[in-house]
C-alpha positions in Angstrom: -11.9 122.0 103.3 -10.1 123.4 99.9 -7.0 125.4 100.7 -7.2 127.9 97.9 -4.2 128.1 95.0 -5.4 131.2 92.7 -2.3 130.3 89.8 -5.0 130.0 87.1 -2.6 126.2 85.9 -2.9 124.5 88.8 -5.7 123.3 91.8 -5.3 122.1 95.5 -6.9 120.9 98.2 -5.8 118.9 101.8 -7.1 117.3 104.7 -6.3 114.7 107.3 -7.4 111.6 107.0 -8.1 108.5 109.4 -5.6 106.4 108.0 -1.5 105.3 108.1 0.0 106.9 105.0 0.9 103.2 104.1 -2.8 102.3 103.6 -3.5 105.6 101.8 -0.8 105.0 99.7 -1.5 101.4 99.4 -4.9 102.3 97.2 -3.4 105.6 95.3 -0.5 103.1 94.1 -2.5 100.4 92.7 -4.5 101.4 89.6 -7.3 99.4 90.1 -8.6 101.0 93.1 -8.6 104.7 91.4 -12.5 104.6 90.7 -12.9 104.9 94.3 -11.2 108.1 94.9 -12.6 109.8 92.1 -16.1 111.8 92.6 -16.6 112.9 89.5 -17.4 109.3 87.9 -15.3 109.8 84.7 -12.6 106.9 85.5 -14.4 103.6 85.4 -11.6 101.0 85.5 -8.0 99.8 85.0 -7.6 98.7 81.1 -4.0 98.0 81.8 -1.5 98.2 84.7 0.2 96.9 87.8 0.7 98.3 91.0 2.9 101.7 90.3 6.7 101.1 91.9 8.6 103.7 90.5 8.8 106.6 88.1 8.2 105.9 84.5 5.3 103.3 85.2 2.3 103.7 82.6 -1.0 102.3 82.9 -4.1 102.9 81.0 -7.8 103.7 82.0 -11.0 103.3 80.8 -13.0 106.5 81.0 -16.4 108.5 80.5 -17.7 111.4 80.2 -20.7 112.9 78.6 -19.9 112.1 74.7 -18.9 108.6 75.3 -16.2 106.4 76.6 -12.4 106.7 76.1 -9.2 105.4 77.3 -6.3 107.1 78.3 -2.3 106.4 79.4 -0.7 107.4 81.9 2.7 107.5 83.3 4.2 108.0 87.1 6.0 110.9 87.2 7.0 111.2 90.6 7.6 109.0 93.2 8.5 108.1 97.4 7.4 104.9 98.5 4.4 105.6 101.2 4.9 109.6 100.9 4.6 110.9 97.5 3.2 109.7 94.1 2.1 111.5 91.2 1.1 110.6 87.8 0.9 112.7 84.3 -2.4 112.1 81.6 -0.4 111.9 78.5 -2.7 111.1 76.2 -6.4 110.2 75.0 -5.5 107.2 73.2 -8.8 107.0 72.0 -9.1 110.7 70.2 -5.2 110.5 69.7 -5.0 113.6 72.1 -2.1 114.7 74.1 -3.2 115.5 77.5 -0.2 116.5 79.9 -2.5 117.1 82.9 -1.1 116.0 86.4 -2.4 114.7 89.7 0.0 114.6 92.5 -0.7 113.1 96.1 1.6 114.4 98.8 1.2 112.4 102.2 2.1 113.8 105.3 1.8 111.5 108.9 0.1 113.7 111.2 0.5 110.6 113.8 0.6 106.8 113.4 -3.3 106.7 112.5 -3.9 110.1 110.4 -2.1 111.5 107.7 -2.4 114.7 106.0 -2.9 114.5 102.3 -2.6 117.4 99.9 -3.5 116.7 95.9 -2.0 119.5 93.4 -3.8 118.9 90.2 -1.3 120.7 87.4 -2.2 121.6 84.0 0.8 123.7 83.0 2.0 121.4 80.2 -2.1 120.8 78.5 -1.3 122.3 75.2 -4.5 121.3 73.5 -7.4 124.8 73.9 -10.4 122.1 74.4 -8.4 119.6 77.2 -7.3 123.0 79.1 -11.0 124.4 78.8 -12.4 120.8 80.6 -9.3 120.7 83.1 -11.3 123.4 84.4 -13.7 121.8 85.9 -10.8 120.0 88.1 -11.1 122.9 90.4 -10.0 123.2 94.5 -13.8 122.2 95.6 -13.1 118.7 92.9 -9.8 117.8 94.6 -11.4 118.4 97.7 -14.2 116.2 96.8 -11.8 113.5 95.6 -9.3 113.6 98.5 -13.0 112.8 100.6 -13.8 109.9 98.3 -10.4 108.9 99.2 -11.0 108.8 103.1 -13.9 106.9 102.4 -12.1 104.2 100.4 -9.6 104.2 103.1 -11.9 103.3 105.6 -14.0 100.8 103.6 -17.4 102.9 103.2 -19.1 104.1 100.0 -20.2 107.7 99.1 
């Protein structure tokens, strides 16, 4: 279930899930793996990136949404091996847009086999009207749909 944020710049949601934070943060650290935990079906795949190691990593993903297919770059700006990660959108390459929206994972062991994971979606530094107006749609019930996607990719089943 959501836990509610009402600041109008930034979204949240938690829950425990049925895995070591080392396996959770296993697929959030490795671009390539990021179409599973996303439920809205806009990121498609990895364009460009390794596994993230440290603040200041970029990688690039291809995207889609309803007018078409885009690729954006992103960069890590946080960062605790198996405990925290967090990355910024900086830009639409494709539109040449600045983003500046952010998605950080905060993992908490609840035990040695569950984990309580909270994502904080921020959009305090979207400067662009039309990328704050979609951010929107990145609401608490979306994170909590994402952090569920997660779970399953965690423990191998499909939505």
């Amino acid at each position: 279930m959501a836990d509610n944020n009402n600041d109008n710049l930034n979204n949240s949601a938690s829950r425990v899930i049925d895995a070591p934070a080392k396996e959770i943060f296993d697929i959030l650290s490795n671009p390539e793996r990021h179409p599973e935990t996303d439920d809205s079906g806009m990121v498609q795949s990895v364009d460009q990136g390794e596994r993230l190691k440290a603040v200041g990593d970029t990688f690039t993903m291809n995207m889609t949404k309803e007018d078409g297919d885009y690729q954006t770059v992103n960069e890590v700006f946080a960062f605790q091996e198996g405990r925290v990660i967090g990355w910024k959108n900086v830009e639409n390459i494709t539109a040449e847009v600045k983003v500046g929206a952010k998605w950080l994972y905060e993992l908490e062991p609840v035990d040695p086999d569950h984990t309580r994971v909270a994502l904080t979606y921020e959009r305090d530094e979207i400067e662009s009207d039309q990328v704050r107006k979609m951010s929107e749609n990145f609401d608490d019930d979306f994170l909590a749909k994402s952090l569920d996607a997660l779970a399953e990719a965690v423990s191998g089943t499909e939505s």
